[in-house]
C-alpha positions in Angstrom: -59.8 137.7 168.2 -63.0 137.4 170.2 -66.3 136.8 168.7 -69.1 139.1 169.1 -71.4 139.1 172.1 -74.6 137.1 171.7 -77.8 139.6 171.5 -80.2 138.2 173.4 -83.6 138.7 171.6 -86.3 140.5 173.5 -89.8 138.8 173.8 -92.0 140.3 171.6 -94.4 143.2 173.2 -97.8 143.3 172.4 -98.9 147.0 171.5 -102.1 149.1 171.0 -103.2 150.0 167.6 -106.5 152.3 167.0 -108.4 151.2 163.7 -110.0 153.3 161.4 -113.2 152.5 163.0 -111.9 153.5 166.9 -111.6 150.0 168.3 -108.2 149.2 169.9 -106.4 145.9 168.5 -103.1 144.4 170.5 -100.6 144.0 167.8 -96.7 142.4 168.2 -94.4 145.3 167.7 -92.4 142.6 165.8 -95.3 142.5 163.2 -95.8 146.1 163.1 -91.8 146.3 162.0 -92.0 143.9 159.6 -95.7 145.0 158.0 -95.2 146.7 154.3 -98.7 146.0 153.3 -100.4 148.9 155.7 -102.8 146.1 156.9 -101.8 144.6 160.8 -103.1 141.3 161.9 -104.2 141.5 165.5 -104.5 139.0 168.4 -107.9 138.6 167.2 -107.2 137.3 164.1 -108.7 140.7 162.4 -106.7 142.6 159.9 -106.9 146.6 159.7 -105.7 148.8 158.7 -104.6 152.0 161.6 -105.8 154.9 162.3 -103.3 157.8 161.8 -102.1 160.2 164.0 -104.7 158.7 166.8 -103.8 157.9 170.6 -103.2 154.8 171.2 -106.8 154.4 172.9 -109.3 154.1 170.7 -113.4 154.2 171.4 -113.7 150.6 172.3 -111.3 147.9 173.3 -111.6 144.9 170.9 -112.5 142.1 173.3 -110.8 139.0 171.1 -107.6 141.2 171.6 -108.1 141.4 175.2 -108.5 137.6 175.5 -106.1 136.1 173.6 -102.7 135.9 174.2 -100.1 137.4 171.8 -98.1 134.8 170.0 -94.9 135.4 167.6 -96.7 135.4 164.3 
């Protein structure tokens, strides 16, 4: 019998996320899968919590988020 074939894990992929307050934060997707508290820590280092049922653009682009790289968290 054969083992199983090896998944090969995808890179995580940074994703827009509205706040309450309208500013657009990159999250992982890997954190928003694994996030039970309601609360997502961006690439800012901010934690909020999302706006629902919003777009994913918001009123203003965080500008931390935009310039700092995504790392697995």
């Amino acid at each position: 019998m054969e083992p199983p074939p090896q998944r090969h894990s995808m890179p995580a992929a940074p994703l827009l996320v509205t706040s309450l307050d309208g500013v657009v934060h990159l999250v992982l997707d890997s954190v928003i899968a694994t996030c039970d508290t309601g609360r997502y820590p961006a690439a800012c280092g901010a934690t909020f919590i999302p706006a629902a049922l919003t777009e994913p653009d918001g009123s203003t682009d965080c500008p931390l988020c935009r310039a700092r790289p995504l790392t697995q968290r």
